[in-house]
C-alpha positions, -999 to +999 in steps of 0.1 A: +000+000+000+008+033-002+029+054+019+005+084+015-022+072+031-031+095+064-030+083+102-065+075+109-060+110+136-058+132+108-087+122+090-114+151+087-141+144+114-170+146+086-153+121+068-152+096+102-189+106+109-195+098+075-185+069+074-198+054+110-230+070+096-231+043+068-217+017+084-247+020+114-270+019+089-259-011+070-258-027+109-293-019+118-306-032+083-295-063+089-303-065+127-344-056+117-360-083+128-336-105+147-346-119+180-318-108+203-315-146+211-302-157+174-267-166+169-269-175+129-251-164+105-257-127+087-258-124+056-233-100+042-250-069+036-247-054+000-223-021-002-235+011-012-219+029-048-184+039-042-190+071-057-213+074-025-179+065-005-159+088-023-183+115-013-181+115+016-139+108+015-128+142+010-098+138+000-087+104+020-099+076-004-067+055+006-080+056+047-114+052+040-109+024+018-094+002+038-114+010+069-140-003+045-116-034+040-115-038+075-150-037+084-155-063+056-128-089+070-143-083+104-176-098+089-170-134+094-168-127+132-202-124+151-215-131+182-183-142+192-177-172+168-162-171+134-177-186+105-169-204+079-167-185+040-189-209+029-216-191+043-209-160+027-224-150-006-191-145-028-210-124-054-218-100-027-186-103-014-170-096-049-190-066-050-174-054-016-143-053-029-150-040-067-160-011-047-136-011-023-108-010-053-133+017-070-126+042-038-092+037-032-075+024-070-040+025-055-042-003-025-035-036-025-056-046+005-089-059-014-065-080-036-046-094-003-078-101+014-089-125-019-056-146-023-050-151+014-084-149+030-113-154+009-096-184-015-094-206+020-135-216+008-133-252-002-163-244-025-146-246-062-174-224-075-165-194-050-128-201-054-135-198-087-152-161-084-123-149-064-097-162-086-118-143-116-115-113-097-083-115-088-074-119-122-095-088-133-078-064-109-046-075-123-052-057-156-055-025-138-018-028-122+000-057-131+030-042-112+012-037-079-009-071-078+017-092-098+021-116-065-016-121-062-022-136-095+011-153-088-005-170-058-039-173-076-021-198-101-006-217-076-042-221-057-056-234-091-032-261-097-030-274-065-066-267-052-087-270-083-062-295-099-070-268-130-040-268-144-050-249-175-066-221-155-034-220-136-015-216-169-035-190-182-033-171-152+005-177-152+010-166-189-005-131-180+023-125-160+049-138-180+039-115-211+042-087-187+066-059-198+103-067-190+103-033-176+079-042-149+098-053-119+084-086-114+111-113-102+121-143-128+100-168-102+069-151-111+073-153-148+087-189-148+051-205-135+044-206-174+066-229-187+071-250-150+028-254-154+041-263-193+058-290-185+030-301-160+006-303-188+030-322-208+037-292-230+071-299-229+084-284-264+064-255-257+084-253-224+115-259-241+111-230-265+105-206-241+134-213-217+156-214-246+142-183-255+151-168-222+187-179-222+191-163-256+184-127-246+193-106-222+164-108-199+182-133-177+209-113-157+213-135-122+237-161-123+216-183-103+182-175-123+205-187-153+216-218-136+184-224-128+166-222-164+197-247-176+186-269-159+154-268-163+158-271-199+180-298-196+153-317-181+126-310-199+147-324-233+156-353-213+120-357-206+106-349-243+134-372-253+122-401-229+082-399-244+091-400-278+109-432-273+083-444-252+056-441-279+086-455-308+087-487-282 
């Protein structure tokens, strides 16, 4: 995040009335009618527009926005027991933190919240809708949110066992800028998931590719893609004579 963002003591006062103004509302909508005795779960309560949250912001759309972050992770808490995110509506959810994002463009909370928090659902179809946000939000800074679609790969292969998704995801990074600083790990998901799908010439080319520029500068990062392509001929070379035999 930012470094610009303003100690919650310097926020304007309206803006902090403001916003406990909204978020007493939201409260008491979705205490109406609740015997003081219940325990279940709440549903998540929609937001409001963010251009309603950046009215009322004046000036400090990087505080207010992740107040608004907060008061979202702080959901799954009530009554003293946590729930699971199963029980939360993802689409809802998602819309939280498109508006979130919408108030306060230039913070990486929302997109922390969805690759460490919200992906721990063991419902496919919500993982699913975060990972499809995460991967949206990416477009808008690749070099902010670069690790989050870096984890978001990972959690497809090895949670979805998708490994396509997982490759697409990974490829967006990879054809990044080489200007962007985004370390070598990052970009070398695409041909690692490659050779995981079997696509091993297609994983060969591109390592070959990067030995053959200068994009590789680290001695070790060189070391490493040597090797890898040394066992990914070994490899191609092994399952061609497999199907011969």
């Amino acid at each position: 995040m930012h470094r610009s963002e303003r100690p919650i003591l310097q926020l304007p006062r309206p803006v902090l009335l403001g916003f406990l103004v909204l978020l007493g509302i939201q409260i008491c909508y979705y205490h109406t009618g609740k015997s003081r005795f219940e325990t279940s779960f709440r549903a998540l309560a929609p937001p409001f527009d963010a251009s309603i949250y950046r009215s009322i912001a004046m000036g400090s759309e990087q505080l207010l926005g992740y107040l608004l972050a907060v008061r979202l992770q702080l959901h799954d808490s009530q009554a003293g027991q946590h729930f699971v995110y199963s029980q939360i509506d993802y689409h809802v959810l998602i819309d939280w933190l498109e508006q979130i994002t919408l108030v306060s463009p230039g913070t990486e909370y929302p997109m922390l919240l969805s690759s460490r928090i919200y992906t721990t659902t063991r419902d496919h179809q919500r993982l699913r809708l975060i990972l499809d946000f995460i991967q949206r939000r990416f477009d808008d800074n690749p070099q902010l949110h670069w690790r989050r679609l870096a984890e978001a790969s990972v959690i497809a292969k090895h949670r979805l066992a998708d490994l396509e998704l997982a490759l697409k995801l990974a490829e967006k990074i990879a054809q990044q800028p080489t200007h962007l600083k985004i370390p070598p790990w990052a970009r070398d998901i695409q041909f690692l998931l490659l050779a995981d799908l079997n696509e091993l010439e297609s994983a060969i080319a591109i390592v070959q590719s990067l030995l053959q520029t200068s994009a590789v500068h680290d001695p070790d990062e060189r070391r490493f893609l040597e090797s890898k392509l040394l066992e990914f001929q070994q490899k191609l070379t092994e399952s061609r004579q497999s199907t011969l035999n």
